[in-house]
C-alpha positions as CSV (number, residue, x, y, z in Angstrom):
1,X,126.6,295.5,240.4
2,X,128.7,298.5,239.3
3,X,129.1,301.5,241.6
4,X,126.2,304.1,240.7
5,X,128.2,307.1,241.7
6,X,130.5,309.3,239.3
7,X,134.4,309.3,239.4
8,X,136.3,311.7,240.2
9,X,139.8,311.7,239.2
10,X,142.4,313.4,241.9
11,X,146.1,314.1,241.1
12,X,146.8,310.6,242.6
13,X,144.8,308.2,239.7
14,X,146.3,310.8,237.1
15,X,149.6,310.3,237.8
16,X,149.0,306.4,238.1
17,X,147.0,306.4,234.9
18,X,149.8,308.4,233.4
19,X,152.4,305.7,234.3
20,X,150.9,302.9,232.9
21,X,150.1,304.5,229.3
22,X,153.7,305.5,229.5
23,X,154.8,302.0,230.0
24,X,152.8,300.9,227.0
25,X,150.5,299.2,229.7
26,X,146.6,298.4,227.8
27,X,144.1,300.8,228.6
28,X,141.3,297.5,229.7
29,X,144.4,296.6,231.9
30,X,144.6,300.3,233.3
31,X,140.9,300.6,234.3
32,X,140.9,297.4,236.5
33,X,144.0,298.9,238.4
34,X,142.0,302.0,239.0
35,X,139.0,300.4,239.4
36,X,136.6,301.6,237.0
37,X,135.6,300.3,233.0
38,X,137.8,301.0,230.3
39,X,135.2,303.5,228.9
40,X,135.0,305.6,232.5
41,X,138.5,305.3,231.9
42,X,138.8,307.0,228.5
43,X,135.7,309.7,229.7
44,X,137.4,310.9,232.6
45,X,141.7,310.7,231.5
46,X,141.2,310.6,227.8
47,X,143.6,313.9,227.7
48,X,146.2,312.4,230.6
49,X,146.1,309.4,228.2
50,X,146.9,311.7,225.0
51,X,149.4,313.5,226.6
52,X,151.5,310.7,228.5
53,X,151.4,308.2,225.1
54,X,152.9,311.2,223.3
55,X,155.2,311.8,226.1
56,X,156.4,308.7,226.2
57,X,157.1,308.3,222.2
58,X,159.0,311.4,222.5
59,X,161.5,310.4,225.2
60,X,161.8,307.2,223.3
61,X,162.4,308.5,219.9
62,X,165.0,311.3,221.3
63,X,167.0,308.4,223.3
64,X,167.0,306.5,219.7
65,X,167.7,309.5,217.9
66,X,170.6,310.5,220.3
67,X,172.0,306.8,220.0
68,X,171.7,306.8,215.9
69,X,173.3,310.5,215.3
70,X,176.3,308.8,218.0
71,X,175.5,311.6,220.5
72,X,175.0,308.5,222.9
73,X,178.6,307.8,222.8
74,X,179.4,310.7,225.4
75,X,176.9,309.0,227.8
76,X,178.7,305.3,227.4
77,X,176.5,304.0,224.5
78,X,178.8,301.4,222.4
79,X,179.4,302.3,218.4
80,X,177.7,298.9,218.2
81,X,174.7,300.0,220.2
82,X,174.5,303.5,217.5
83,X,174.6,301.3,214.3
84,X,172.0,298.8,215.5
85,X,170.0,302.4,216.4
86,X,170.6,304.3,213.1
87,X,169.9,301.3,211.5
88,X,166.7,300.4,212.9
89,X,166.0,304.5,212.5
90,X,166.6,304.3,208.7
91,X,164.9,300.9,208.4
92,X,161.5,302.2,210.0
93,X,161.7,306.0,209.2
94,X,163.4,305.9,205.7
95,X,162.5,302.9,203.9
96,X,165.0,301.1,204.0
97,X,164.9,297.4,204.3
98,X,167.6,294.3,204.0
99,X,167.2,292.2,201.6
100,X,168.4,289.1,200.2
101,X,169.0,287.9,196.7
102,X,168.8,284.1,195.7
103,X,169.7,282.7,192.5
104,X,169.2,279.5,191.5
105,X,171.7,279.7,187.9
106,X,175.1,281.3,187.7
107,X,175.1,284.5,185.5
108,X,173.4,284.2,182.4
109,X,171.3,281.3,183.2
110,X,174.4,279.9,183.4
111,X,174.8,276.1,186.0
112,X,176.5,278.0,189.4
113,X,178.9,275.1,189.1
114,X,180.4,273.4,185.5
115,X,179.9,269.9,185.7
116,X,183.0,267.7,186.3
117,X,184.1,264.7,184.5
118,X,183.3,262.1,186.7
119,X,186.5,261.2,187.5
120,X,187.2,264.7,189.1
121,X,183.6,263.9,191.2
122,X,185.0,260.2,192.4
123,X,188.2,261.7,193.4
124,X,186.6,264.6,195.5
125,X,183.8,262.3,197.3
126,X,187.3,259.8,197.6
127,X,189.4,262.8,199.7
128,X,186.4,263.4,201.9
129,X,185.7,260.3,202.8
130,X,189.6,259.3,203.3
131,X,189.9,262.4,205.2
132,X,187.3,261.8,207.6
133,X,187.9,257.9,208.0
134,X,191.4,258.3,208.5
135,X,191.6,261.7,210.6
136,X,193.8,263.6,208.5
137,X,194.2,267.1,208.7
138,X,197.1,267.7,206.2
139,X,195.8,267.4,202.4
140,X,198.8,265.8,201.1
141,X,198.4,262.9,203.4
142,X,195.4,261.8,201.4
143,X,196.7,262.2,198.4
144,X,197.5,258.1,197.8
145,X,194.6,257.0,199.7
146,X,192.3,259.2,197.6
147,X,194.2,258.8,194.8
148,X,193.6,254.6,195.0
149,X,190.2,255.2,196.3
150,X,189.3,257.2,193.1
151,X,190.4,254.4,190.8
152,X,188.6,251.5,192.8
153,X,184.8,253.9,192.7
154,X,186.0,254.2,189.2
155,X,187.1,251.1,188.3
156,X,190.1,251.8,187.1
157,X,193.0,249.7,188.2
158,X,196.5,250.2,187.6
């Protein structure tokens, strides 16, 4: 059965219910802590609640501001840690936004890749697979197993 009698907030529960909002803890979440309903809650701190969520957004967005401007770097903030800041600044204040392009056709519609004779095809699957069946590393090492390999998918013997 809930408690009949009013609340009355003291310094203490302010302070604590300031906190919490500052630390992006939910208000439902708050209220149990204290020990009253979310809407007591909201009656009784709805300023304390205004003030510290605004607080809070503040000291955040001067720490990412600092670190995107590269005033961090006096404190020790890395140029790394600035870009990644000014970009996610620009990103969710400017607009801007990374994006990709895929195409499917060259330019023009055109294939990516100009078919090869089929020849040219049998002698490149032939240096992969000589190349990985035999262990080579050096490229001209290949060239007269590939270049026999080619001919047999072919089936052109000389």
């Amino acid at each position: 059965m809930p408690d009949p009698t009013p609340h009355s907030p003291t310094d203490d529960s302010r302070r604590q219910v300031s906190t919490m909002v500052a630390f992006g803890i939910p208000q439902d979440k708050i209220a149990v802590i204290i020990g009253i309903s979310a809407p007591t809650m909201r009656k009784y701190y709805r300023e304390v609640i205004n003030v510290a969520d605004a607080k809070a957004l503040s000291v955040l967005a001067k720490f990412l501001f600092s670190a995107a401007t590269g005033e961090a770097l006096r404190t020790g903030a890395t140029h790394a840690d600035c870009i990644q800041s000014a970009m996610f600044w620009m990103k969710t204040r400017a607009g801007w936004k990374e994006t990709s392009a895929h195409e499917h056709t060259g330019p023009n519609g055109q294939d990516l890749h100009p078919p090869k004779s089929e020849f040219e095809t049998a002698r490149r699957v032939a240096f992969l697979l000589a190349r990985a069946q035999h262990h080579l590393d050096d490229p001209a090492e290949c060239s007269n197993l590939v270049d026999a390999s080619a001919r047999r998918i072919m089936g052109i013997v000389r």
